[in-house]
N, C-alpha and C positions, 0 to 999 in steps of 0.2 A: 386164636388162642384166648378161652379167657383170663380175664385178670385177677377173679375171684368166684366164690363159690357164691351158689343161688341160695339167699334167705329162707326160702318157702319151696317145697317138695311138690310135685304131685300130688293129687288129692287131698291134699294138706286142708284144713278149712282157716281162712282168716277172715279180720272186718277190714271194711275200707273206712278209711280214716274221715272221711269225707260226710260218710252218710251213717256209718256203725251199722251197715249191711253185713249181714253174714253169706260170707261166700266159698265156691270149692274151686281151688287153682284147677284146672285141667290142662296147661301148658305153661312152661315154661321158656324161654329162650331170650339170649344173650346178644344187646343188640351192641356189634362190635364199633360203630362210631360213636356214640355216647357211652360206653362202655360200663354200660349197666344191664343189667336183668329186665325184661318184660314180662306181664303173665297174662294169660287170658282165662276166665274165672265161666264156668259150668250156670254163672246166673245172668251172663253181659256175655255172651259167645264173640257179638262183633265190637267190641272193646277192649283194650290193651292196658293193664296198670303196669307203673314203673314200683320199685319196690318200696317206694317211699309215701309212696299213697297207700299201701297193706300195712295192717298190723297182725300180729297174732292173739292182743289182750283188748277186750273191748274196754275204750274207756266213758 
């Protein structure tokens, strides 16, 4: 069950916080022992961000 709604949609485009990449979420999913959201991004296929590493505003 999740415990909350996901930040970020499919196809959604965010940056990562990290590097101010622009990226396009292509999956989403809910990892239930950390009980946070995972995504995997259309530019990093074999890479996983948690949702605290995306933004939606570049700064």
């Amino acid at each position: 069950m999740k415990s909350s709604k996901s930040l970020f949609n499919n196809g959604a485009t965010v940056y990562i916080k990290e590097t101010g990449q622009e990226v396009t979420i292509i999956k989403s999913q809910y990892v239930k022992n950390m009980k946070r959201f995972s995504y995997i991004v259309k530019e990093h296929p074999g890479t996983f961000f948690f949702e605290e590493e995306l933004e939606t505003d570049k700064n």
